[in-house]
C-alpha positions in Angstrom: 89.9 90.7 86.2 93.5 89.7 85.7 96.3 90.8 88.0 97.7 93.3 85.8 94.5 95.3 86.1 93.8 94.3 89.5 97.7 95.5 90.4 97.3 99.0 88.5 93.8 99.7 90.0 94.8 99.4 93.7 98.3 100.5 93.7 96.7 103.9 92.1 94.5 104.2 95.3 98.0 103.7 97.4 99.2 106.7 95.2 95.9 108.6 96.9 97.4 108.0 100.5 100.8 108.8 99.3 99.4 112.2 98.4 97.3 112.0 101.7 101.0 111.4 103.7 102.8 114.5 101.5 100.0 116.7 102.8 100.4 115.7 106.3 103.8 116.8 105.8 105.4 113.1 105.9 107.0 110.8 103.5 104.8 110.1 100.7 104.3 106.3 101.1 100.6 104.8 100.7 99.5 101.3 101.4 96.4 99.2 100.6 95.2 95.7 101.7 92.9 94.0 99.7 90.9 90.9 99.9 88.8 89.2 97.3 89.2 92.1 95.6 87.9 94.9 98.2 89.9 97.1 100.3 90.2 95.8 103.8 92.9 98.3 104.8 94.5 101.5 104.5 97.3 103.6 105.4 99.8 105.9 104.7 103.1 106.8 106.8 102.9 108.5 109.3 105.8 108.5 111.8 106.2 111.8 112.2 103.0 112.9 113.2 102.3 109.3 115.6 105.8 109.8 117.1 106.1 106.7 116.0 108.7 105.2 114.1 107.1 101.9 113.1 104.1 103.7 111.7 105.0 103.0 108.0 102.5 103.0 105.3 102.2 99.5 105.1 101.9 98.7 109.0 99.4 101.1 109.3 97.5 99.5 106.9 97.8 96.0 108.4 96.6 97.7 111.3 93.8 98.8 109.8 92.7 95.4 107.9 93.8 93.7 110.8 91.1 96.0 113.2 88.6 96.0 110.0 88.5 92.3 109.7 89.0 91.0 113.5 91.7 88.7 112.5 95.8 89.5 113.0 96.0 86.8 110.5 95.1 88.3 107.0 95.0 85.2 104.8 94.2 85.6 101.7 95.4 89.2 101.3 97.6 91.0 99.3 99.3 94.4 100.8 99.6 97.4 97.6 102.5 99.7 98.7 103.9 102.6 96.9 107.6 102.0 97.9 109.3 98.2 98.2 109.3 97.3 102.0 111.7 97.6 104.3 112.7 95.2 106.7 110.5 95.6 110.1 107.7 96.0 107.2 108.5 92.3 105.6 108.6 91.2 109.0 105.1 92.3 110.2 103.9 91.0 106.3 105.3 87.7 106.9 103.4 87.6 110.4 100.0 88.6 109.3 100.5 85.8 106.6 99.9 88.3 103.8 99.6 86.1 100.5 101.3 88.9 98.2 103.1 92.1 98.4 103.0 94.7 95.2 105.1 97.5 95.4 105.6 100.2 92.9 109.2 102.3 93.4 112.1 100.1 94.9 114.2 101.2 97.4 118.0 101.4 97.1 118.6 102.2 100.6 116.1 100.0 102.9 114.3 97.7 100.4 113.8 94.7 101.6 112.5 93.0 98.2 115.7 92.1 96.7 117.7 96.1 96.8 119.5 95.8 99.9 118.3 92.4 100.7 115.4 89.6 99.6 113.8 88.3 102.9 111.2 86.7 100.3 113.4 84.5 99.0 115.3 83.8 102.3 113.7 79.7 102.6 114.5 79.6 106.3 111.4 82.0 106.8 108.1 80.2 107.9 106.1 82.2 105.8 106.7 83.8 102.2 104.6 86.0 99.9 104.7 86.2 96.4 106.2 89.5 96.0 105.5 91.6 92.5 107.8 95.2 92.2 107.7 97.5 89.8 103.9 98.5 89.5 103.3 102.4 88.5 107.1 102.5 89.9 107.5 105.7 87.5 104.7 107.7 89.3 105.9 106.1 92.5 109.0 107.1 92.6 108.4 110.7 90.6 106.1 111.4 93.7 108.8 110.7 96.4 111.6 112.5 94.1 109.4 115.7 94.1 108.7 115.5 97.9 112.4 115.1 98.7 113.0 118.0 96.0 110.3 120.4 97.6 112.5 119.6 101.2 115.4 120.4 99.7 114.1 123.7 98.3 113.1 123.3 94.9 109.7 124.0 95.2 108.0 121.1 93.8 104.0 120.3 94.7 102.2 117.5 95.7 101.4 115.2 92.1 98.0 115.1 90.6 
């Protein structure tokens, strides 16, 4: 399977935790962790409801592969996220030694990936990943626009 169809497939079952985190009433962010093309880890943010302000989609599923596979190292992994990461989010990425980082929507205001500022391609890091934005970024992003519309009062639902 090539990466175009591997990328699609898994960032689609990110789009199911979005959903998942828009029910539970919190930003609707997913993440997925996959490794020889299985999912290792999941997650989907959740700060609001951990009281916890690093609980983002994509720490909660390094958690999750992390606990799932024994290892805080999670070579030869690529994370699937919904929404480019932030910075604490790069940081934790580049840490676990994820291999590569798909994102869907980018982020004007905290993206990390090159919108606000490319820790990727900063070559003082001791780690990079090969970073790939832009996946499903319509339904991405239409799913966090109609969650910040149904705060503001519009009345939008949750996206089949």
């Amino acid at each position: 399977m090539e990466n175009d169809t591997f990328d699609v497939r898994f960032m689609r079952e990110a789009l199911v935790l979005a959903r998942d985190a828009w029910a539970a009433g919190e930003v609707p962010v997913g993440a997925v962790v996959v490794r020889n093309g299985e999912i290792v880890g999941r997650g989907f943010n959740a700060p609001i409801s951990r009281h916890d302000p690093s609980a983002h989609a994509e720490i909660m599923a390094l958690r999750d592969a992390a606990e799932n596979l024994g290892n805080y190292r999670l070579v030869g992994c690529s994370l699937y996220v919904t929404l480019e990461p932030c910075v604490m989010c790069m940081g934790a990425i580049f840490h676990a030694r994820v291999e590569r980082v798909v994102y869907g929507a980018s982020d004007p205001k905290t993206g990390a990936c090159g919108s606000i500022i490319d820790l990727p391609a900063e070559t003082r890091l001791n780690h990079h990943a090969e970073v790939v934005g832009g996946i499903l970024a319509d339904e991405c992003g239409s799913l966090l626009s109609g969650f910040f519309a149904q705060r503001r009062g519009k009345g939008c639902t949750v996206a089949n």
